[in-house]
Every structure is written in structure tokens, then in C-alpha cells.
C-alpha atoms as an extended CHARMM CRD file, in Angstrom:
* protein
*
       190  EXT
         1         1  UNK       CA             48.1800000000       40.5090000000       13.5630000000  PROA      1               0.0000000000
         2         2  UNK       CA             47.4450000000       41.0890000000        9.9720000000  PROA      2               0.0000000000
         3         3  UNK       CA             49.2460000000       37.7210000000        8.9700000000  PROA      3               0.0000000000
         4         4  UNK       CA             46.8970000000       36.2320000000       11.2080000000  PROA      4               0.0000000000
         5         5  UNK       CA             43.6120000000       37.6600000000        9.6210000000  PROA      5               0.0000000000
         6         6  UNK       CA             45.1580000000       36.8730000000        6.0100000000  PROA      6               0.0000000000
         7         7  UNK       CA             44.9810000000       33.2800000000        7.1110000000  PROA      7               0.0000000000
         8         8  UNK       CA             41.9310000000       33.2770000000        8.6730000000  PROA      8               0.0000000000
         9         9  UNK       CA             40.3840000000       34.4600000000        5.2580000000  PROA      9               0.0000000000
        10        10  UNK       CA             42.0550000000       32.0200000000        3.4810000000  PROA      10              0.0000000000
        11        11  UNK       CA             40.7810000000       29.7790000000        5.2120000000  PROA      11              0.0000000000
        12        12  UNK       CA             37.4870000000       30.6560000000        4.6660000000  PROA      12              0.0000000000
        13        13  UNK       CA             38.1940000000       30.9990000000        1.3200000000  PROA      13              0.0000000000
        14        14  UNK       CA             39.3230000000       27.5340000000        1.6020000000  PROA      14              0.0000000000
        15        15  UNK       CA             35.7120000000       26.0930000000        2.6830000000  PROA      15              0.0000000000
        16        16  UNK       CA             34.2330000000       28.0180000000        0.0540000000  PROA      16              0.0000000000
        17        17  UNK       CA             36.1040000000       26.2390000000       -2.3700000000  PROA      17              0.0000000000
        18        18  UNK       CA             34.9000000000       23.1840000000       -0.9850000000  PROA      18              0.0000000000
        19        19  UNK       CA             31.4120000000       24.2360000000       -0.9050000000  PROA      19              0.0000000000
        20        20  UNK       CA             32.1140000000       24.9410000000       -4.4600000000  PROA      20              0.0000000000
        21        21  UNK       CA             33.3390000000       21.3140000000       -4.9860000000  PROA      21              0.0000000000
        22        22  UNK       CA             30.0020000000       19.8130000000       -3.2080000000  PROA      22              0.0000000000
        23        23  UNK       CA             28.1370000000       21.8230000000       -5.7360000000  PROA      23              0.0000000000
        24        24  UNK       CA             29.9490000000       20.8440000000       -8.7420000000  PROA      24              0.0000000000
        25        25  UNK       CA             29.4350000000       16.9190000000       -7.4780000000  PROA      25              0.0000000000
        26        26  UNK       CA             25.3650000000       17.4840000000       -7.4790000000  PROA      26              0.0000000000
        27        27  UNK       CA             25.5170000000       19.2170000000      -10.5420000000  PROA      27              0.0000000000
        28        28  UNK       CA             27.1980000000       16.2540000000      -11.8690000000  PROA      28              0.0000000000
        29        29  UNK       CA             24.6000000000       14.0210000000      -10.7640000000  PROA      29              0.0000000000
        30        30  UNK       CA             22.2110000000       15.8660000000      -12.3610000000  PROA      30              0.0000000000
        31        31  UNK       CA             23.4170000000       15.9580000000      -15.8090000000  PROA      31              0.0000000000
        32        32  UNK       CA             24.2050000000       12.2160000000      -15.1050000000  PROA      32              0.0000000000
        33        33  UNK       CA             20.2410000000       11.8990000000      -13.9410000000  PROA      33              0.0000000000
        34        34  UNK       CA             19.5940000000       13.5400000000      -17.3370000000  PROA      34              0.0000000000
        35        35  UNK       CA             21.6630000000       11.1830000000      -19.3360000000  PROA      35              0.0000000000
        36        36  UNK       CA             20.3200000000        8.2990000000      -17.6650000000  PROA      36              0.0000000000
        37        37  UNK       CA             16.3690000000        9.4280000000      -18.7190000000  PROA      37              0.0000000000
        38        38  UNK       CA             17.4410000000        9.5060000000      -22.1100000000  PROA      38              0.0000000000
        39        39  UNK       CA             18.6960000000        6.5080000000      -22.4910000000  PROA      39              0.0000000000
        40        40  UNK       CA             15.1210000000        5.5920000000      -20.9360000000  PROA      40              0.0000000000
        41        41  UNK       CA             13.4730000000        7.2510000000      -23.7550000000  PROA      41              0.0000000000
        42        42  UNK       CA             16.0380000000        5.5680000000      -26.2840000000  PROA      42              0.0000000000
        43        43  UNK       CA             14.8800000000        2.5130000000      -24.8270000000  PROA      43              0.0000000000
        44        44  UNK       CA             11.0220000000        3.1930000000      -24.5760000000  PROA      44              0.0000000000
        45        45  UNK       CA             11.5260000000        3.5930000000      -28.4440000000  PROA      45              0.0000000000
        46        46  UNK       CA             12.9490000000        0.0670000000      -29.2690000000  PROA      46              0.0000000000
        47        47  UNK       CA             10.3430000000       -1.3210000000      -27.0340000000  PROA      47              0.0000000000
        48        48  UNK       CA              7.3250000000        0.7770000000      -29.5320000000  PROA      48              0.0000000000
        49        49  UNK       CA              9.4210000000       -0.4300000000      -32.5490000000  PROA      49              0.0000000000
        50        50  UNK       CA              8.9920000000       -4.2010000000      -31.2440000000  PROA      50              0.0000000000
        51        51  UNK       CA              5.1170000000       -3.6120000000      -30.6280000000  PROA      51              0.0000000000
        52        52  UNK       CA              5.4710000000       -2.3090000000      -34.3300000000  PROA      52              0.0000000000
        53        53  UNK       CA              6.8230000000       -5.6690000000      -35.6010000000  PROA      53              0.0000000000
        54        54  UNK       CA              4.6410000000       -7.6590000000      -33.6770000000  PROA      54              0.0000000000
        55        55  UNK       CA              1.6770000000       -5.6260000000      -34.7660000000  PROA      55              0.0000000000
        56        56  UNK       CA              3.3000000000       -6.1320000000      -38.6300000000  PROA      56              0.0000000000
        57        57  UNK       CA              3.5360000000      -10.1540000000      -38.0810000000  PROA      57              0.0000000000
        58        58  UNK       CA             -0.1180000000      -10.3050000000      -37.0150000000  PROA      58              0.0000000000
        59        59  UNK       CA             -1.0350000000       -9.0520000000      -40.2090000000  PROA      59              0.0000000000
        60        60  UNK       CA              1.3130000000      -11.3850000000      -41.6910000000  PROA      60              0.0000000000
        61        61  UNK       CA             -1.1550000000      -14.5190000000      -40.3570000000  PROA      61              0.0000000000
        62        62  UNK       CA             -4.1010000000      -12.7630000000      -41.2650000000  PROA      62              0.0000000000
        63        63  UNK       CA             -2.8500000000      -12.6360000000      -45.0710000000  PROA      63              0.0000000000
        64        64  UNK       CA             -2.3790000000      -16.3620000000      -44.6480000000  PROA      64              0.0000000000
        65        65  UNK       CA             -5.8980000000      -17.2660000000      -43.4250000000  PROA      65              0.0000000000
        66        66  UNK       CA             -6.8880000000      -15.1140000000      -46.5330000000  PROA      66              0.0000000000
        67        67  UNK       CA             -4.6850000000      -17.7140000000      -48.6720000000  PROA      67              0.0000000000
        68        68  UNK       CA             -6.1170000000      -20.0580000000      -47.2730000000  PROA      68              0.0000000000
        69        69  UNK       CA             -9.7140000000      -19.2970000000      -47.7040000000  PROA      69              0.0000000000
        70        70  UNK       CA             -8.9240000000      -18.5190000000      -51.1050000000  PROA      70              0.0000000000
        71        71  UNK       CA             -7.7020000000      -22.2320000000      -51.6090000000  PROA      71              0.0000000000
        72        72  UNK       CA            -11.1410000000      -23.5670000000      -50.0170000000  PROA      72              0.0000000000
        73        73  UNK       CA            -13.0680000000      -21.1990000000      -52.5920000000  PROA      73              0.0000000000
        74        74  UNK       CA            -10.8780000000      -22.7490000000      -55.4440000000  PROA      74              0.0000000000
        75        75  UNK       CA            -11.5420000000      -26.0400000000      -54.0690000000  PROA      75              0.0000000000
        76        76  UNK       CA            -15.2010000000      -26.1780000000      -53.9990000000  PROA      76              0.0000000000
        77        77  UNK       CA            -15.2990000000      -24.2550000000      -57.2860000000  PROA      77              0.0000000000
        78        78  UNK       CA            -13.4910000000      -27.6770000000      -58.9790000000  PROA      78              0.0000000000
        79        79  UNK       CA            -16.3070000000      -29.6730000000      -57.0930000000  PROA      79              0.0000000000
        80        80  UNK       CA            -18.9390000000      -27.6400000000      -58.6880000000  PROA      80              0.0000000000
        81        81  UNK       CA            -17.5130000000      -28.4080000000      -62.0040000000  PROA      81              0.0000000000
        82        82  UNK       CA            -17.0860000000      -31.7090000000      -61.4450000000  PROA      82              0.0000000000
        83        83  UNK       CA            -20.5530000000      -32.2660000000      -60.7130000000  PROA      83              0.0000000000
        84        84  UNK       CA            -21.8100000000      -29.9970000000      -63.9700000000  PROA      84              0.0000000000
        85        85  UNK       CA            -20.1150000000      -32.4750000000      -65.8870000000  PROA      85              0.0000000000
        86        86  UNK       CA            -21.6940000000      -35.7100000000      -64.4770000000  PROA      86              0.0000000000
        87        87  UNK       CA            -25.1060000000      -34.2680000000      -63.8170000000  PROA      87              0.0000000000
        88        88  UNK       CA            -25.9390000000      -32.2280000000      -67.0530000000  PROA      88              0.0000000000
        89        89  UNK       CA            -29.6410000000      -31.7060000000      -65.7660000000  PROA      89              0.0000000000
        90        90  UNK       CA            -28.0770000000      -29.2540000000      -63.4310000000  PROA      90              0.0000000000
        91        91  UNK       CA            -25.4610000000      -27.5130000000      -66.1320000000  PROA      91              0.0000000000
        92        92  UNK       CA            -27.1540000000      -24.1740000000      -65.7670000000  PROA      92              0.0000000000
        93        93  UNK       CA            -27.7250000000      -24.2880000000      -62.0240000000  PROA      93              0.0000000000
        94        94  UNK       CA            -24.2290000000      -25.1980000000      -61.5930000000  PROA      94              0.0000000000
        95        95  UNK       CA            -22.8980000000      -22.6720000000      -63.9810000000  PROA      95              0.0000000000
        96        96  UNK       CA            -24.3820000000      -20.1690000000      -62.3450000000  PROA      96              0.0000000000
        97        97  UNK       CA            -22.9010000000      -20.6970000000      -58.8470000000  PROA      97              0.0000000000
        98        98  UNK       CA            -19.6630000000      -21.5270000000      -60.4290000000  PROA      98              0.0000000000
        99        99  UNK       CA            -19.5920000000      -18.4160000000      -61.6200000000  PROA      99              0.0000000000
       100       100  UNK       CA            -20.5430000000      -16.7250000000      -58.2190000000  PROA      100             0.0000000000
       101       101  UNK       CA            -17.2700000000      -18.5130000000      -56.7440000000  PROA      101             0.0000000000
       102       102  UNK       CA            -14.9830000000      -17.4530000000      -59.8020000000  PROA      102             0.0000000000
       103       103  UNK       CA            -16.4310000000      -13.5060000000      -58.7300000000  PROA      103             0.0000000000
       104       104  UNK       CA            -15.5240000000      -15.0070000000      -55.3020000000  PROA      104             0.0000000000
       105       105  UNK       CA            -11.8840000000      -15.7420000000      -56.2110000000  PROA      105             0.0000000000
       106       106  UNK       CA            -11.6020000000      -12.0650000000      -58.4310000000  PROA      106             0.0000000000
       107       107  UNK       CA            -12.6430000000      -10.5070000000      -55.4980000000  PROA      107             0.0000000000
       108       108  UNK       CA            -10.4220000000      -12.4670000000      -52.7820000000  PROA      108             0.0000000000
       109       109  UNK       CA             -7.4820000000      -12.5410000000      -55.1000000000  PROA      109             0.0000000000
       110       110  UNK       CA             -7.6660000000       -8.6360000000      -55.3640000000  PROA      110             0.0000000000
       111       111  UNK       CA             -8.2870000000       -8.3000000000      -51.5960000000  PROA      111             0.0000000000
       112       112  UNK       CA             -5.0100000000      -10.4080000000      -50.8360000000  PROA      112             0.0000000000
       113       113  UNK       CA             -3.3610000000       -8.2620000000      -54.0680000000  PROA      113             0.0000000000
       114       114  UNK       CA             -4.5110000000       -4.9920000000      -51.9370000000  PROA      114             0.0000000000
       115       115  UNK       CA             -3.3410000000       -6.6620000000      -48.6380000000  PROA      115             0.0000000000
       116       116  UNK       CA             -0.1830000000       -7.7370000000      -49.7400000000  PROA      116             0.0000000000
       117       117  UNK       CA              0.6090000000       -4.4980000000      -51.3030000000  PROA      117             0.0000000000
       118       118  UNK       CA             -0.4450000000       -1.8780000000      -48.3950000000  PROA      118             0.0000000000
       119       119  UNK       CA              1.1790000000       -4.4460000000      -46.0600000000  PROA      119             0.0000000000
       120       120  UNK       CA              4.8440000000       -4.2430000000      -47.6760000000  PROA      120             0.0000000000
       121       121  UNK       CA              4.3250000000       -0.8420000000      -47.9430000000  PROA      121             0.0000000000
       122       122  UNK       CA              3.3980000000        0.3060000000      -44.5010000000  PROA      122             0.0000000000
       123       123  UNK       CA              6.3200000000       -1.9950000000      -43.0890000000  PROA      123             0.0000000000
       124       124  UNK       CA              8.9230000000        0.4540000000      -45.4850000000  PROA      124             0.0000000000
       125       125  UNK       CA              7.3510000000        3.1840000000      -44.3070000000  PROA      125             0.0000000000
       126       126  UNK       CA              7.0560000000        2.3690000000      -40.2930000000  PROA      126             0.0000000000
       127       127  UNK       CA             10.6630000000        0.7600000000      -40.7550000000  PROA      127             0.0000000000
       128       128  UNK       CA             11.6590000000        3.9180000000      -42.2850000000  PROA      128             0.0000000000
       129       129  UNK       CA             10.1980000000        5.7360000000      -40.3280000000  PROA      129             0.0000000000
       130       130  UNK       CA             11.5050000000        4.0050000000      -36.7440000000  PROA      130             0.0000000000
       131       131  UNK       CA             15.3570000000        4.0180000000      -38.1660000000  PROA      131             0.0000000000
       132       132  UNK       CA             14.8270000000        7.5470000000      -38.4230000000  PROA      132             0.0000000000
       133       133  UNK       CA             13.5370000000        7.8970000000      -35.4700000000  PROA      133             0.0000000000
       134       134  UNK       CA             16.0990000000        5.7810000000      -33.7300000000  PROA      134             0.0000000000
       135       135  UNK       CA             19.2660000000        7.3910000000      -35.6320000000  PROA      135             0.0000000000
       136       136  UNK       CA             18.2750000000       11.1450000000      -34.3730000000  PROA      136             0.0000000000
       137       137  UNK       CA             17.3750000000       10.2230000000      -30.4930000000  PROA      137             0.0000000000
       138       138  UNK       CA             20.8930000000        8.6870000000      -30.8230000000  PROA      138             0.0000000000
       139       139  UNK       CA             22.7670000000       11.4250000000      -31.9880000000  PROA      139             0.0000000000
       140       140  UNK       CA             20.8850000000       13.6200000000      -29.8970000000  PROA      140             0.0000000000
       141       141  UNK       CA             21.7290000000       11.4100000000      -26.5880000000  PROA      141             0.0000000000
       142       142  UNK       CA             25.2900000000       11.6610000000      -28.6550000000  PROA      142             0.0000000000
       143       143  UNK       CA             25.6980000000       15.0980000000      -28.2100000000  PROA      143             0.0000000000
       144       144  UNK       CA             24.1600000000       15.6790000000      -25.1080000000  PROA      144             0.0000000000
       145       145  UNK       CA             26.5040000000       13.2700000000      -23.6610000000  PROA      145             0.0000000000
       146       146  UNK       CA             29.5170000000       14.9140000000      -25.2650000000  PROA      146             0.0000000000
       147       147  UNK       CA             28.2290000000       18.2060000000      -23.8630000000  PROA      147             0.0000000000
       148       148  UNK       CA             27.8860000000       16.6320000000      -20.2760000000  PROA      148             0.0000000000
       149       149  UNK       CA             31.6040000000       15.5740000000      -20.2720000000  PROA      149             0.0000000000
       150       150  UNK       CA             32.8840000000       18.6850000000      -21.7990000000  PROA      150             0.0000000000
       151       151  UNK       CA             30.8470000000       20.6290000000      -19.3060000000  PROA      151             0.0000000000
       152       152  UNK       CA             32.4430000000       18.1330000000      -16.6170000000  PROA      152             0.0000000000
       153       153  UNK       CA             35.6570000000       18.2340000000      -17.2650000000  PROA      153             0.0000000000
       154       154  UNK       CA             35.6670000000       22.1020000000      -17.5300000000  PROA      154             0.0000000000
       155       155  UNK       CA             34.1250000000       22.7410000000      -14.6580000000  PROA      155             0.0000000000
       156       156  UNK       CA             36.8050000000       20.2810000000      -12.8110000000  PROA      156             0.0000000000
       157       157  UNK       CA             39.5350000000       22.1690000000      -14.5940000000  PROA      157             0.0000000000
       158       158  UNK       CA             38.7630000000       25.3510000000      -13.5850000000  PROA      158             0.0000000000
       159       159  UNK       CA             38.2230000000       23.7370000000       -9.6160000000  PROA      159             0.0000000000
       160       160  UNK       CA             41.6920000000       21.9730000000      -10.0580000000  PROA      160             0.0000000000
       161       161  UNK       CA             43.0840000000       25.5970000000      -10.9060000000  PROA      161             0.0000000000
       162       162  UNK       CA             41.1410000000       27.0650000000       -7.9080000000  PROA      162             0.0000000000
       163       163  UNK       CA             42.4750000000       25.1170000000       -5.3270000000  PROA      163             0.0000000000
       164       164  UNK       CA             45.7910000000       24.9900000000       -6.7030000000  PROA      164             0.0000000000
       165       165  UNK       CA             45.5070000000       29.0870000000       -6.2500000000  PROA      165             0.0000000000
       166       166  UNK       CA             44.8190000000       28.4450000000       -2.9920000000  PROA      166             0.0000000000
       167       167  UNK       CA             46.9550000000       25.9710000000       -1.7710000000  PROA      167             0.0000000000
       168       168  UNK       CA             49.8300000000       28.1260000000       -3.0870000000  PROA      168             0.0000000000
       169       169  UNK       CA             48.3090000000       31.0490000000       -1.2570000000  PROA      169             0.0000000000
       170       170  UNK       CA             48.1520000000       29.5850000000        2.2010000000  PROA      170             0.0000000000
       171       171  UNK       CA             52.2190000000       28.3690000000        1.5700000000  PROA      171             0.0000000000
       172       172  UNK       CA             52.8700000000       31.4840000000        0.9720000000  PROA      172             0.0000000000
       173       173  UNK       CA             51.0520000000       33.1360000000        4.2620000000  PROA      173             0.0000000000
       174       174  UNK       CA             52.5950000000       30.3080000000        6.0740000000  PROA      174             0.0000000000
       175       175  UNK       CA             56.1460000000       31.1200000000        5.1010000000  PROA      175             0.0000000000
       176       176  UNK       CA             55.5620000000       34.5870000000        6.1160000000  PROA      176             0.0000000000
       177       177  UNK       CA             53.9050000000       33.6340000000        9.4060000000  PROA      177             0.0000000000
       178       178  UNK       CA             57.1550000000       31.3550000000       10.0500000000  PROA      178             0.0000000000
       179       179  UNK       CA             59.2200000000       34.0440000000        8.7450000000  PROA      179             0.0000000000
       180       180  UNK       CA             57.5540000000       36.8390000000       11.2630000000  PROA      180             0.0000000000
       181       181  UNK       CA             57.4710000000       34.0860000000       14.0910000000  PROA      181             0.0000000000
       182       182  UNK       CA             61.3120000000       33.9230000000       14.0500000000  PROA      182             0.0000000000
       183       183  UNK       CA             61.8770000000       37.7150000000       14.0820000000  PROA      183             0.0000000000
       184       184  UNK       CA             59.9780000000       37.7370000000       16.8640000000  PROA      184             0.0000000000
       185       185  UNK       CA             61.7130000000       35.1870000000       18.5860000000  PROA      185             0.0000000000
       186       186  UNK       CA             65.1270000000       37.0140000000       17.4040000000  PROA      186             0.0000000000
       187       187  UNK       CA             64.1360000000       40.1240000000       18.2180000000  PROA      187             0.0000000000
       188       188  UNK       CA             63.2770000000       38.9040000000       22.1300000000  PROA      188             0.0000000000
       189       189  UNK       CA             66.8330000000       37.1690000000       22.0900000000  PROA      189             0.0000000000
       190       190  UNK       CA             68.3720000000       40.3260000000       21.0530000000  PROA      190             0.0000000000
């Protein structure tokens, strides 16, 4: 009679273990749902970075309209000298606007010197800035992913070992049931 309740708890030791089992497969689902919405993020991040570059090559073509409205200016200020020298009843007139467009030129060649400058040095800094970015979500989805298998691969370890246990446990109560069955069966012989 006791053999018989011995096996009947390991038995329900035995669905325990799988219930066990079932919970060790959603938690790794989980961490594997967690895994997956970082590599989201990663990804969310390259897609900001391009926006970034596009952003940076807009401002590329709007320092080459200011080249070439500086090339215009220059233009028309070697038509207005042109036409000081052939009409000298206008000299002064003319000097005077020519030297409005020269303060034209000073002025749009320092813009484009200003441009040019914050330009190349906002694209080292948001560069900079991204890589470093970029280099730590990757070592953090890095380690996170390391700690997921480790976690993993423990937890099925110590499962393996657990049913092992109790597989070795249940031989054993089955020996001894055999073993008490044939006594009986001697002992009504006898």
C-alpha cells in the first residue's frame, strides 16, 4: 500500500515538473519578446541617424545656392565696372554701387565662411554623437542577450537535472513495486 502512494506522489511530482517546464518555455518567450524590442529600438536609431544625414545634405544644397548667389553678385559687380569705365559721366554713381556689391560679397563670403564652418562642425559632433550612441545600445543589447542565454541555459540545466531526479526515482519505486509484486505472488505459491 505504501509503494502504491510513493508512486502516486511521484507522479504528481512528475506533472509538476512539467508545469515547471511550461513555465520555463513562457519565460523564454519573454526574454526573447524583450530581445526582439531592442533590436527595435537599435533599429529606430539608424532610422533617426538617416533623418540626421538627410537633414545634413539639405544644408549641403543650401550652401550651394549661397555659392551660387555669390557668383551672380560677383558677376554683376564686373558689369558695373565695365560700364564705369566706358561711361565716365557716371564714375561716381557707379562707384558707389560697386562698392555696395563688394560689402555684398564681404558679407556673403563671411556668411558661406560661417555656414561652412558650423556645418562641418555640427556633422562631427551629430556623427559623434550617433556612433556613440549606436556603440552603447549595442553593447547593451550585447549583454542583455548574453544574460538571456546564460539565464536560459541555466534554467534548462537545472530542469534537465530535475527530471533526471525523477525519472531515476520512479525506476527505483518501480523495481520495488515489481520486487513486492513477486513476493506476493511467492508467498501465495508457498
Amino acid at each position: 500500500m505504501n509503494v502504491y502512494q510513493s508512486l502516486k506522489q511521484q507522479q504528481g511530482a512528475e506533472l509538476q515538473a512539467l508545469g515547471g517546464s511550461q513555465q520555463l518555455q513562457r519565460d523564454k518567450q519573454e526574454l526573447q519578446d524583450k530581445v526582439t524590442y531592442l533590436q527595435s529600438s537599435l533599429q529606430k536609431l539608424q532610422s533617426e541617424r538617416a533623418e540626421m544625414e538627410r537633414v545634413l545634405t539639405r544644408l549641403g544644397k543650401d550652401k550651394s545656392g549661397l555659392r551660387k548667389t555669390l557668383e551672380k553678385v560677383e558677376m554683376e559687380r564686373l558689369r558695373v565696372e565695365e560700364e564705369a569705365a566706358s561711361a565716365a559721366r557716371e564714375k561716381e554713381q557707379l562707384g558707389q554701387e560697386l562698392a555696395e556689391r563688394q560689402e555684398e560679397v564681404q558679407t556673403l563670403q563671411a556668411q558661406m565662411s560661417q555656414s561652412e564652418h558650423s556645418y562641418a562642425q555640427h556633422l562631427l559632433e551629430v556623427t559623434a554623437r550617433h556612433h556613440q550612441e549606436l556603440d552603447l545600445e549595442t553593447d547593451r543589447l550585447r549583454d542583455t542577450q548574453l544574460q538571456v542565454e546564460q539565464a536560459l541555459e541555466s534554467r534548462e540545466k537545472a530542469h534537465r537535472q530535475r527530471v533526471k531526479c525523477l525519472e531515476e526515482q520512479v525506476m527505483t519505486l518501480k523495481e520495488q513495486l515489481d520486487h513486492e509484486t513477486r513476493r506476493q505472488e511467492d508467498e501465495r505459491l508457498i
